[in-house]
Backbone as CSV, one residue per row, in Angstrom:
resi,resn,N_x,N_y,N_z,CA_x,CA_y,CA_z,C_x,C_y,C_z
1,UNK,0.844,-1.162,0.000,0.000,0.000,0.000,0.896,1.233,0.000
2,UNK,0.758,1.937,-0.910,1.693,3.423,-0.822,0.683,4.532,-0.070
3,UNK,1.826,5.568,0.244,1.505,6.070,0.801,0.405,6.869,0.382
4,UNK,-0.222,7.011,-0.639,-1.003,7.996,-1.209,-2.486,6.963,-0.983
5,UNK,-2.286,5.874,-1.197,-3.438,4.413,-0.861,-3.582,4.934,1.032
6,UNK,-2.388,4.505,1.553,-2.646,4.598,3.165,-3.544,6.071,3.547
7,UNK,-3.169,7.202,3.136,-3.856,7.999,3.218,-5.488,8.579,2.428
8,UNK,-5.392,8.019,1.566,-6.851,8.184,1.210,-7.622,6.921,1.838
9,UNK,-7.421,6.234,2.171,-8.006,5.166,3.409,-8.721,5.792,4.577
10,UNK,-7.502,6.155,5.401,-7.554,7.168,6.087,-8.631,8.223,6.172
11,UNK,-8.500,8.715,5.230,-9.737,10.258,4.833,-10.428,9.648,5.197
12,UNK,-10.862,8.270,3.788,-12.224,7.805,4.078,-12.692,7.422,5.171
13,UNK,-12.155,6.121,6.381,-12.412,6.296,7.728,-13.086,7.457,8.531
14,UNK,-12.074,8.364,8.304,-12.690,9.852,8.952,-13.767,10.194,8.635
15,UNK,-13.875,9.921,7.286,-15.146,10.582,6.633,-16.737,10.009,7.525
16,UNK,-16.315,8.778,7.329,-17.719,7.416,7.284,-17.607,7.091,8.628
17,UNK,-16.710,7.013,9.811,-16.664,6.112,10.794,-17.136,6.565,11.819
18,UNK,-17.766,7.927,11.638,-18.911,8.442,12.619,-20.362,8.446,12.492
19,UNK,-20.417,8.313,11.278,-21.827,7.978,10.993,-21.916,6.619,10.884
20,UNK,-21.134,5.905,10.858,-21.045,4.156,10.651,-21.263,3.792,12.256
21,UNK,-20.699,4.424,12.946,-20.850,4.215,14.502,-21.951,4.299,15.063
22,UNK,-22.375,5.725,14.733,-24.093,6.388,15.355,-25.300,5.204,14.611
23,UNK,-24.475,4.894,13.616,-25.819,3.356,12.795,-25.773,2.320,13.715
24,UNK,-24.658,2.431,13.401,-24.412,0.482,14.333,-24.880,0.558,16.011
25,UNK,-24.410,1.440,16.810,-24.569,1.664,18.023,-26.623,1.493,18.370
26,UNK,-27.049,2.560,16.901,-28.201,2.031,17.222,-28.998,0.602,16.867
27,UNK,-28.541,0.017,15.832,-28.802,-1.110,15.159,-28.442,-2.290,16.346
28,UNK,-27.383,-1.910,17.253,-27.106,-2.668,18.096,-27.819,-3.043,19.552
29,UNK,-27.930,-1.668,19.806,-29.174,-1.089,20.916,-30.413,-1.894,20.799
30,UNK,-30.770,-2.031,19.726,-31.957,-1.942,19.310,-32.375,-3.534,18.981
31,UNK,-31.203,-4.930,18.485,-30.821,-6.153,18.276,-30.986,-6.340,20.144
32,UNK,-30.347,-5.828,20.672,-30.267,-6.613,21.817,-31.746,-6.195,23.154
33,UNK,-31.985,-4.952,22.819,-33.542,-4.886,23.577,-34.552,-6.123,22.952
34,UNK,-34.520,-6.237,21.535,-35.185,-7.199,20.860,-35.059,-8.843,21.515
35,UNK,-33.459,-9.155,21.839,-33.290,-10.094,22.233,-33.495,-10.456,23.488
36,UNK,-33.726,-9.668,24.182,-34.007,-9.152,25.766,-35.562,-9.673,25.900
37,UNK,-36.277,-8.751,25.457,-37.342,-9.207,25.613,-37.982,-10.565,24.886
38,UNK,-37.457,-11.022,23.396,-37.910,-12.181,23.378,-36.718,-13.314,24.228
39,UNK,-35.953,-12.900,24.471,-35.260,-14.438,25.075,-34.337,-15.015,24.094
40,UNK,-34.139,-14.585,23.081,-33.617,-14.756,22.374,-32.030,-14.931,22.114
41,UNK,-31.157,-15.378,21.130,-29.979,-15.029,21.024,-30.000,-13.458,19.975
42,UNK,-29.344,-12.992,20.873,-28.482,-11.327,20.299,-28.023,-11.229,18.643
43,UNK,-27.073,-12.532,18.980,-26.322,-13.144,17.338,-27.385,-13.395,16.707
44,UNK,-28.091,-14.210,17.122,-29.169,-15.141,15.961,-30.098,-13.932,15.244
45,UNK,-30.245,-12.975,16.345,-31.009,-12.030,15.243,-30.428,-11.126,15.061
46,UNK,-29.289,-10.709,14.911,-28.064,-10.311,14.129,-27.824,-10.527,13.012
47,UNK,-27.567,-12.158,13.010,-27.379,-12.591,11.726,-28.401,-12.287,10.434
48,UNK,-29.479,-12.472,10.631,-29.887,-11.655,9.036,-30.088,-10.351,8.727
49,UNK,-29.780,-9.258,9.584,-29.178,-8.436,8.875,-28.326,-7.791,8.686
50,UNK,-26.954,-8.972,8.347,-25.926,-8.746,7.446,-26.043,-9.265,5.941
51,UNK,-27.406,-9.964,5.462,-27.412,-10.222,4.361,-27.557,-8.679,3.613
52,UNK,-28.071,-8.255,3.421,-28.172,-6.973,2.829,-26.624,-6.393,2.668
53,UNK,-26.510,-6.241,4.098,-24.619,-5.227,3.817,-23.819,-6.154,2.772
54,UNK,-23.981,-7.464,2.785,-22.772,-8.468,2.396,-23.373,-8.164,1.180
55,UNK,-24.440,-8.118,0.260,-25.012,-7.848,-1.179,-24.155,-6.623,-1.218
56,UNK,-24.712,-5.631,-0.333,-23.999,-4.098,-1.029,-23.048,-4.432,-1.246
57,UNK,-21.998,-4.560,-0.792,-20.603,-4.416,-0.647,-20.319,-5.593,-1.453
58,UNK,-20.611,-6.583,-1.998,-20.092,-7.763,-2.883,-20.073,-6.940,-4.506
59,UNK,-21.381,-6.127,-4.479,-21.804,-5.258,-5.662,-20.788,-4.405,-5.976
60,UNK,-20.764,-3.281,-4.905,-19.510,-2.623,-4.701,-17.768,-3.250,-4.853
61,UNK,-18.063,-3.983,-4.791,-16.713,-4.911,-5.285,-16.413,-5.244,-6.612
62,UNK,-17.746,-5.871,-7.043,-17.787,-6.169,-8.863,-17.738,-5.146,-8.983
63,UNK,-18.239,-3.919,-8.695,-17.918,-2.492,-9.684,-16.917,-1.762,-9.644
64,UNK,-16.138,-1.816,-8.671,-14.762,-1.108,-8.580,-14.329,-1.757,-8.663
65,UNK,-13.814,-2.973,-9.185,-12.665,-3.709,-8.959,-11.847,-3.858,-10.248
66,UNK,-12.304,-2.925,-11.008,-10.990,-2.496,-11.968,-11.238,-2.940,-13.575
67,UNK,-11.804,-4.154,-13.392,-12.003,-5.268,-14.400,-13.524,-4.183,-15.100
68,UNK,-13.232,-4.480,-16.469,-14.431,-3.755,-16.993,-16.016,-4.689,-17.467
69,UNK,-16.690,-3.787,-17.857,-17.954,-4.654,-17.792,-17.633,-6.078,-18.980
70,UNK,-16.907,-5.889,-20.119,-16.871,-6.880,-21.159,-15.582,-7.734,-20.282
71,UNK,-15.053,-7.421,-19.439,-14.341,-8.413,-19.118,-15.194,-9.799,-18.001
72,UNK,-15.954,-8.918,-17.687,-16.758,-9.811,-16.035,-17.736,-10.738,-17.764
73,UNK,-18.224,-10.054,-18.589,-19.061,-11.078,-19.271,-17.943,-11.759,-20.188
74,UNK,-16.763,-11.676,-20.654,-16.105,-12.536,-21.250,-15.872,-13.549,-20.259
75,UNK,-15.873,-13.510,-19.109,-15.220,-14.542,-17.686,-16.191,-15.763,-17.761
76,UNK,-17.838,-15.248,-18.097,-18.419,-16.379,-17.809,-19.222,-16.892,-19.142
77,UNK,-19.848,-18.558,-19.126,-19.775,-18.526,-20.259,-21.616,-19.247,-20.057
78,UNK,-21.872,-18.815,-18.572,-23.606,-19.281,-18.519,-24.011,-17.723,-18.260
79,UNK,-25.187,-18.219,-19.208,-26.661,-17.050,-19.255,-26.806,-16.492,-17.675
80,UNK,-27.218,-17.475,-16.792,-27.734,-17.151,-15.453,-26.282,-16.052,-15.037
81,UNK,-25.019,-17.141,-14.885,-24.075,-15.831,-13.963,-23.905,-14.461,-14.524
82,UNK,-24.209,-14.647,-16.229,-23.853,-13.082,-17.000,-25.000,-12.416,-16.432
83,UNK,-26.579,-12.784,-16.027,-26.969,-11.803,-15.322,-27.216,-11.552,-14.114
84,UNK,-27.089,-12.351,-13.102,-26.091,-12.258,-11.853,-25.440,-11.206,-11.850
85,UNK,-23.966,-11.327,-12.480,-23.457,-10.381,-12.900,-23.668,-9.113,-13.420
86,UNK,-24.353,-8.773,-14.229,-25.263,-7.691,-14.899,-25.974,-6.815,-13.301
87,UNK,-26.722,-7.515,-12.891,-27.390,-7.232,-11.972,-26.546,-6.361,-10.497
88,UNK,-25.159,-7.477,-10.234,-24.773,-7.112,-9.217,-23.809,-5.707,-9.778
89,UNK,-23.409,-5.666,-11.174,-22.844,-4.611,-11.701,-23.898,-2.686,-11.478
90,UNK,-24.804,-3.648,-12.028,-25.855,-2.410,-12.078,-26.157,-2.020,-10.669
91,UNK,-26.193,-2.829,-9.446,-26.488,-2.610,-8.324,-25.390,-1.794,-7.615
92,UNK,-23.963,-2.387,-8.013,-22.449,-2.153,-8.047,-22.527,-0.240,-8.072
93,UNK,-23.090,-0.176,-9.261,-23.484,1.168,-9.879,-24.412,2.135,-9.056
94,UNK,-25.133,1.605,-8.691,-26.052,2.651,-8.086,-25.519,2.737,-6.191
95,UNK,-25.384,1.275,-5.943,-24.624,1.560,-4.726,-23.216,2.631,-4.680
96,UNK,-22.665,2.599,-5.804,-21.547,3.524,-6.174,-22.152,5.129,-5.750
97,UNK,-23.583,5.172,-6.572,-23.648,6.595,-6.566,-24.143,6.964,-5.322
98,UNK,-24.819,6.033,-4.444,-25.050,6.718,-3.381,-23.924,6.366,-2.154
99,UNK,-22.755,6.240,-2.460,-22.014,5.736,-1.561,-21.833,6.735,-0.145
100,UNK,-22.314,7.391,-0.398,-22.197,7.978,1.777,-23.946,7.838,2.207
101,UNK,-24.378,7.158,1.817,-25.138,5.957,2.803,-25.132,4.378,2.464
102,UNK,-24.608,3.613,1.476,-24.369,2.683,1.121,-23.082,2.477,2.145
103,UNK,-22.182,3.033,2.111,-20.720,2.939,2.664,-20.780,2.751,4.634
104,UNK,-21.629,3.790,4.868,-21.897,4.135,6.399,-22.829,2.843,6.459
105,UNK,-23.539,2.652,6.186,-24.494,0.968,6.289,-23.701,-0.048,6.000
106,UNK,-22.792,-0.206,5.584,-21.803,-1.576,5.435,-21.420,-1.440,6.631
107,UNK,-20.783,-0.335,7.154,-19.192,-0.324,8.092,-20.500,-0.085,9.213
108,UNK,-21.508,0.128,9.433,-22.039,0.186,10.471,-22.898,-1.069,10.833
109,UNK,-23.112,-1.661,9.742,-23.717,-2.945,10.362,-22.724,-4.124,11.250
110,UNK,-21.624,-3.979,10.515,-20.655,-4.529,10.849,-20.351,-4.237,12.523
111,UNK,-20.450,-3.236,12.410,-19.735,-2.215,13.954,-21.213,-3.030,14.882
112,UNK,-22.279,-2.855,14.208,-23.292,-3.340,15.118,-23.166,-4.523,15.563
113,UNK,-22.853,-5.839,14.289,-22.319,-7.055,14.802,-21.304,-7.057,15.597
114,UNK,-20.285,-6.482,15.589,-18.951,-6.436,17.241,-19.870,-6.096,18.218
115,UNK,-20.486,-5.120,18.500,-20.910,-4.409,19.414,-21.951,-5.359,20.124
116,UNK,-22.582,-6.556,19.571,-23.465,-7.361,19.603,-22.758,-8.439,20.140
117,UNK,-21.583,-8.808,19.599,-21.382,-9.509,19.886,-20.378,-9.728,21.533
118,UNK,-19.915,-8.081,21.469,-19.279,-8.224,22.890,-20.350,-7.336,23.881
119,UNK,-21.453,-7.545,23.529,-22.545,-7.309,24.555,-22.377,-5.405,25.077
120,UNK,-22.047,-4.909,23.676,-22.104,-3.278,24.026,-23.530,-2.449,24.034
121,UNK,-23.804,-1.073,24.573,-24.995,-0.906,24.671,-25.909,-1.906,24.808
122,UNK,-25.627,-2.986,25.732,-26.925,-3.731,26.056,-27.938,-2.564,27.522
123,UNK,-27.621,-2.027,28.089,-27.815,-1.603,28.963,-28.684,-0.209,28.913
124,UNK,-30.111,0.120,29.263,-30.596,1.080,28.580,-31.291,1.244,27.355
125,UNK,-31.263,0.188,26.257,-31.557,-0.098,25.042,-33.131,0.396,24.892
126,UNK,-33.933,-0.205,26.139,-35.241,-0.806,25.748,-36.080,0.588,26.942
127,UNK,-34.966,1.192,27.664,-35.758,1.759,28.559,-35.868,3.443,28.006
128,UNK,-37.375,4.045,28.460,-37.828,4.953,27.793,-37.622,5.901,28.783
129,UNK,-36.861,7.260,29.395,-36.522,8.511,29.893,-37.962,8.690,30.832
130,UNK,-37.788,8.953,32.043,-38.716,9.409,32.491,-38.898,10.487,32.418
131,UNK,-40.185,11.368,33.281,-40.677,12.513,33.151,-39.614,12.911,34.230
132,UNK,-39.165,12.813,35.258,-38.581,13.333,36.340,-37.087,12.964,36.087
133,UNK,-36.524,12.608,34.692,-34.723,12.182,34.520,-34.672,13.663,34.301
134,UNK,-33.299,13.610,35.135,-32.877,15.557,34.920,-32.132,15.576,33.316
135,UNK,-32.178,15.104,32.322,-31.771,15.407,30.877,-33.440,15.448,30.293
136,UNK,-34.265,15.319,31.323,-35.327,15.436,30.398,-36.337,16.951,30.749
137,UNK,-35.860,17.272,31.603,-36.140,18.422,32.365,-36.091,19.709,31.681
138,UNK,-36.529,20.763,31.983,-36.319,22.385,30.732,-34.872,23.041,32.013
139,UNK,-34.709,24.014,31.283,-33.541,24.288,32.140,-33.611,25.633,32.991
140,UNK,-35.013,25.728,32.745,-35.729,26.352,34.100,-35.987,25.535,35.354
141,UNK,-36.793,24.448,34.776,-36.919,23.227,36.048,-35.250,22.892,36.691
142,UNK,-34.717,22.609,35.991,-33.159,22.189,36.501,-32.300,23.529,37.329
143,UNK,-32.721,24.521,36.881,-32.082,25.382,38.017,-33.281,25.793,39.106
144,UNK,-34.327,25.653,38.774,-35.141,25.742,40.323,-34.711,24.220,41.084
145,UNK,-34.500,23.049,40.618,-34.114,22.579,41.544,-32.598,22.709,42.167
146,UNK,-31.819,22.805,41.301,-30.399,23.255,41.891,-30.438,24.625,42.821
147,UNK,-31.741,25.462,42.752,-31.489,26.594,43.432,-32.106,26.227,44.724
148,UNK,-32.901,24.893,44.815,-33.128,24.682,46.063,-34.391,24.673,46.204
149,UNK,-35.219,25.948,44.992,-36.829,25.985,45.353,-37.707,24.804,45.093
150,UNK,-38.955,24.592,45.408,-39.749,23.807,45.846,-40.175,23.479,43.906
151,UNK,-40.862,22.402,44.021,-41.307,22.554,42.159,-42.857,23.163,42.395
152,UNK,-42.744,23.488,41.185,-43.882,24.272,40.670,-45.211,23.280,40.726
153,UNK,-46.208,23.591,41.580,-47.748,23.560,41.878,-48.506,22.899,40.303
């Protein structure tokens, strides 16, 4: 990898790996309240949805990967894989154009599966803010109580 590869890597990370986080964190949150309340395994309903990311990104692979469209159909020599192919090209393509949410949904589903799998944000997932949590409070209420006065009638 040269250095001009290592650093546009880089960018990209920066770019995507905060919004890939804020996905997954909730995708993860949200897998394991699920699993919580049914009893369930965390993983097991994890696992299908990475089918989707693994399509994008397989697509995204046939289309950048250098090789041009008459080369992927010279490669094969059945009807079905040339449109397989066709398909995952064209998909390749449009996942291309929307790649800053195609891109942040790969790397965040992913992040959701770790996060799932070492039991992160399990805690809080499923529970809804009360009326009396002081982040839920106006910040009039929060300084009448820090000032000591009584609450409001």
């Amino acid at each position: 990898m040269s250095p001009t590869d290592a650093a546009a890597l880089a960018g990209f990370l920066l770019v995507f790996a905060p919004l890939a986080f804020l996905y997954g964190r909730r995708v993860a949150a949200r897998v394991q309240a699920r699993a919580r309340r049914d009893g369930r395994s965390a993983l097991a309903l994890m696992a299908p949805k990475l089918v989707l990311p693994a399509f994008v990104a397989a697509a995204l692979l046939v289309r950048f990967s250098g090789t041009g469209w008459e080369g992927w159909m010279q490669a094969t020599a059945s009807g079905t894989l040339s449109a397989a192919l066709a398909a995952f090209w064209f998909a390749g393509s449009l996942f291309g154009i929307l790649f800053f949410l195609s891109i942040p949904f790969v790397f965040g589903r992913l992040f959701a599966l770790l996060a799932v799998g070492l039991g992160w944000f399990a805690q809080g997932a499923n529970e809804a803010p009360t009326l009396n949590a002081p982040e839920t409070l106006s910040f009039r209420e929060r300084a009448r109580r820090a000032a000591g006065e009584d609450e409001a009638p």
